[in-house]
N, C-alpha and C positions, 0 to 999 in steps of 0.2 A: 600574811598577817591574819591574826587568829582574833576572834574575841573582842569585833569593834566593838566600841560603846556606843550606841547611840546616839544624837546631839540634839537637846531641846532648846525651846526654844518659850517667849512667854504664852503662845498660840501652837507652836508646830512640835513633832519630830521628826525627825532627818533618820534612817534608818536602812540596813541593806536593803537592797530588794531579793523579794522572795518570791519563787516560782507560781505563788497563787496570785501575784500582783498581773502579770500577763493579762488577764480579758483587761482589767483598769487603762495598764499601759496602754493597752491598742486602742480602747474608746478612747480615749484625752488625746492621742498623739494624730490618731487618723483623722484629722483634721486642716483642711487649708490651710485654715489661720495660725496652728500649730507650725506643723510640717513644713510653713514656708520661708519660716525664721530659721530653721536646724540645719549646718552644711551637712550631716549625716542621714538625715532621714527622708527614706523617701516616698514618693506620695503618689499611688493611694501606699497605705502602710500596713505590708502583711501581716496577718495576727500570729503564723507560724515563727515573725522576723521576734514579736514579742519574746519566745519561750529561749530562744537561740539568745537575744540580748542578753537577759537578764539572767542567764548560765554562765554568760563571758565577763560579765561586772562581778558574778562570785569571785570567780578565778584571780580577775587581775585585783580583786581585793584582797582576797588572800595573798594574794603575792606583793602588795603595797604596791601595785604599780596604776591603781586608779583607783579611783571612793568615787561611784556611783550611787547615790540615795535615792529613797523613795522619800517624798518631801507628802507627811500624813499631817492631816487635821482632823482635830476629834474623831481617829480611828478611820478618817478617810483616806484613802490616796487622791492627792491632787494635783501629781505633779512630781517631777526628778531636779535633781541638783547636783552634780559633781564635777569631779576634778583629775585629770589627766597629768600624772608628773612627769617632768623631763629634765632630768638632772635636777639643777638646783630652781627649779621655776616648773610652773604648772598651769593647764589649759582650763578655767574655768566655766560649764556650761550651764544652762538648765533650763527647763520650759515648766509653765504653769498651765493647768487645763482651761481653756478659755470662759467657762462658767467659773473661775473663779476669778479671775482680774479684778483688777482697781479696788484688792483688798487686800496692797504691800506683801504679798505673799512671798513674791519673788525676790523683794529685798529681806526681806527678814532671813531667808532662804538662803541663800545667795552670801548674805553678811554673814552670820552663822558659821557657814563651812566657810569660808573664809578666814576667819579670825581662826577657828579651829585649828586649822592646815599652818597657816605661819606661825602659830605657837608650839605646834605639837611637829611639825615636820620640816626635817631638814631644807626648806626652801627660803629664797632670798627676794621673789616677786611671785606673784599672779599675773596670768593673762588673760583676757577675755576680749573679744568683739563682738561688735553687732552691725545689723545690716545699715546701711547708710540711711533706708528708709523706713528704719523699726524704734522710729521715737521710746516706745515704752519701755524699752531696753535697753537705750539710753540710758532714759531716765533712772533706771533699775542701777546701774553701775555707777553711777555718778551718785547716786543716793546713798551706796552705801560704800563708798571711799575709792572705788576707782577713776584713774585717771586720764585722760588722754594722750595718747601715744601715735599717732599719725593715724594714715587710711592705707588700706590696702585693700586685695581683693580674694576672695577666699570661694572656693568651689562648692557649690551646695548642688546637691542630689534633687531635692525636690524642683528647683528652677531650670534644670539642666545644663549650668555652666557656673564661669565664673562670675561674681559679683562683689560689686562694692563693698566694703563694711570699715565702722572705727573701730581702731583697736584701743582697748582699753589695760592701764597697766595698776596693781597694787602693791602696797610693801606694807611693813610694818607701822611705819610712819605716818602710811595713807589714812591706815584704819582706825576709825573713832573709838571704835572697841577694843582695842590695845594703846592706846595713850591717851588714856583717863587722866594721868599726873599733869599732863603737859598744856589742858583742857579749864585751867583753875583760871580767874580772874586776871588781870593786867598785875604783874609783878610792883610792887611800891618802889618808892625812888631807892630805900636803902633794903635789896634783897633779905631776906632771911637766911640762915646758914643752917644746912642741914645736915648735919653729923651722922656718918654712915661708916659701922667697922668693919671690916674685911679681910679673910682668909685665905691663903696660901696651901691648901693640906699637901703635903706633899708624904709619895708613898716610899716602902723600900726602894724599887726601881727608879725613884727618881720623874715619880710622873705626878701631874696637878690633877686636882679636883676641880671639874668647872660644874656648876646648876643651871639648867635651864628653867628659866622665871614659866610657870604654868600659865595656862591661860584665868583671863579673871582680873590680870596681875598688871600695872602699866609696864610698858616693855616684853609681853609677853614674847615667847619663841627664842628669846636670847639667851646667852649663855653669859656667865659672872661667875665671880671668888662667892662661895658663901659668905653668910654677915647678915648685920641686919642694923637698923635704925638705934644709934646709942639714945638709949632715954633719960630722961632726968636723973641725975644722981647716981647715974654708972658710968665708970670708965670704959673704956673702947675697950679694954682685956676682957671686964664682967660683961660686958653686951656682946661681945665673941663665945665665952663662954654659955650664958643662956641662949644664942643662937646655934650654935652650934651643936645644943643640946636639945633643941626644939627640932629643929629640921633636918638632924641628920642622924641623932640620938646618940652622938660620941658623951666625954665624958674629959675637958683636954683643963689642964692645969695651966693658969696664968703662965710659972715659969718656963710653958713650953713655946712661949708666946713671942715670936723674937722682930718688933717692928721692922718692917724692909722700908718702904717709900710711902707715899701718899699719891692721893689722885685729887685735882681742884675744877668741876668744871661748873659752870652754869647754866642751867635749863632760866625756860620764863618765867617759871615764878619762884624759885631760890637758888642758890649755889651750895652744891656738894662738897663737902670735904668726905674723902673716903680715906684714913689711915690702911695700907695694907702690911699683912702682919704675915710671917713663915710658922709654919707648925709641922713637926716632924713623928711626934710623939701624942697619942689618945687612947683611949680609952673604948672598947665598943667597936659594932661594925657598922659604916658608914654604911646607912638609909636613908633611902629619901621621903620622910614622914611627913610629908608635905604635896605629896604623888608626884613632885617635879623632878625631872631627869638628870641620871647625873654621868658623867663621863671621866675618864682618868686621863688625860692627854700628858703627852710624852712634849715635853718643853718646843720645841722646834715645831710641832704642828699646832700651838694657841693660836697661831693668827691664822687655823683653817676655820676657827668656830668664830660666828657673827656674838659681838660680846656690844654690850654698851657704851655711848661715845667714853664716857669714864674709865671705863676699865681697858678701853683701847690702850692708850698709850702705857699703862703698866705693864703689856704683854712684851715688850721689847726689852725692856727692866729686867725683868724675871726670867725670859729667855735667855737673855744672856748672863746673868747670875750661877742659871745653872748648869 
C-alpha cells in the first residue's frame, strides 16, 4: 500500500513512522513502565532495535499487512498506535510515552485508528489485550468501545514469560464513532418512517454495484445498493436519480428504473422502508464522488461483503433473480 493518508484527530496525528523518529522511539519505549506492558518489547531496549523496527512497519505497510503509526502532538512524537491484520480481524496495539499519560491520549489514539480500519478495511472485528494488572489500559479499551472477551495468557519479552492478560474485542457495532444514527434519543411510542431508495446497477456481465458507506458515516465500513434518503416531494425514481448523480456521477433515466422488492427494518429510533429498484442502462462512468469504495460483485458472492441488517435479506432476492 502506497500513499497512506494520515489520521487526525482534534489533538493528534497518526502518521507512518519515519526513519528520524528512532532516537524518540528509544527514549519513550526504553522505559520500565513502558516496556513492561508490551509482549514485544524488550527491556533494556536497544536503540539499534529502533531503526530495524521502524524499517519493517514501512514494508508491512506498504504491503497492507500492518499500519504501525507514530501517534504526534503539536509536531511531537509521543507515542505509536497500530494494527496487525489477520485475515478478516486485527491485533490492535499501542503505548503512550509515560510523560504524557492521564491526558486521553491513548484513547483518542487508539479510537481513531480503529474507527479508521473497520471503515476503510476489509475486517469484521478488532482485537486487543492487556495485562490483568495494567488497569490504565483497561480503561483505555473500554473507553473507547472495546469489549470483553475472556482472559488469557500471552508471552511478553520484557517479563520473561508468559502472563495474564484481558482480551479485549471490537466491531462495528461496538464503536461510538460509527453508530452516531443509532445514538439519538429513546424512540416515541409511534416510530417515524424513514424512506430510503435504493439501487440495483447491474453491469453487461451481470455483476452488482455495492458502496462502502466511508468513514464519518453511521454504519461506516459496510457495504450497500447505492441511494439515498427520498426527501419531501420526490418520488423514490427522482431521489434515485439525484442520488445516483451525486455519488456516483451517472446520469440514469426513470424508465430504466424497474422496482424489484423492498426492504422493512427498524432500528431505535425509526423504521426503514428501503424500495429496491434494478438499473441496467446509464449514462456516464461510475465514480465514487464521494471517495466511498465501490465494487462490482458477481451475484453469488453478495453475501461475502458485510452489508447492513436491511439490505441483508435482499441479498438472497437478488441472487437468485439473477
Amino acid at each position: 500500500m502506497t500513499g497512506f493518508a494520515p489520521l487526525v484527530t482534534a489533538r493528534l496525528l497518526l502518521r507512518p513512522l519515519r526513519a528520524s523518529d528512532a532516537p524518540d522511539v528509544h527514549r519513550l519505549v526504553n522505559d520500565w513502565d513502558i516496556a513492561k506492558n508490551l509482549a514485544h518489547v524488550p527491556f533494556p531496549y536497544p536503540r539499534d532495535l529502533a531503526d530495524s523496527w521502524i524499517a519493517d512497519t514501512a514494508e508491512r505497510l506498504a504491503a497492507g499487512r500492518a499500519y504501525s503509526l507514530a501517534v504526534e502532538r503539536d509536531g511531537v512524537l509521543v507515542g505509536c498506535a497500530g494494527l496487525t491484520l489477520d485475515g478478516e480481524e486485527a491485533d490492535l496495539g499501542y503505548w503512550i510515552g509515560r510523560r504524557y499519560w492521564g491526558q486521553g491520549i491513548a484513547a483518542e489514539a487508539a479510537g481513531r485508528l480503529s474507527a479508521w480500519a473497520l471503515a476503510t478495511l476489509p475486517l469484521r472485528r478488532i482485537r486487543a489485550q492487556a495485562l490483568l494488572d495494567n488497569a490504565r489500559s483497561i480503561a483505555v479499551l473500554t473507553r473507547v468501545g472495546f469489549s470483553p472477551d475472556g482472559e488469557g495468557e500471552a508471552d511478553f519479552v520484557s517479563r520473561g514469560g508468559m502472563m495474564p492478560v484481558v482480551k479485549f474485542v471490537a466491531t462495528r457495532d461496538s464503536l461510538p464513532s460509527l453508530t452516531p444514527a443509532l445514538a439519538a434519543a429513546p424512540a416515541a411510542a409511534s416510530p417515524r418512517i424513514l424512506l430510503v431508495a435504493a439501487c440495483a446497477l447491474i453491469d453487461s456481465g451481470g455483476r452488482v454495484l455495492l458502496a462502502r458507506r466511508p468513514e464519518g458515516k453511521p454504519l461506516a465500513g459496510l457495504w450497500e445498493f447505492p441511494g439515498g434518503k427520498v426527501d419531501a416531494g420526490e418520488t423514490p425514481e427522482d431521489a434515485l436519480i439525484r442520488e445516483l448523480h451525486e455519488e456516483l456521477g451517472i446520469e440514469v433515466n426513470s424508465a430504466c428504473l424497474a422496482p424489484f422488492t423492498f426492504a422493512s427494518h427498524a432500528f431505535p429510533d425509526f423504521h426503514l422502508l428501503m424500495p429496491l429498484y434494478l438499473c441496467r442502462r446509464w449514462q456516464g462512468q461510475v465514480t465514487g464522488r464521494e471517495g466511498q469504495a465501490l465494487a462490482w460483485v458477481r451475484p453469488q458472492k453478495l453475501g461475502d461483503y458485510q452489508m447492513p441488517p436491511a439490505d441483508v435479506p435482499l441479498v438472497a432476492l437478488l441472487r437468485d433473480f439473477l
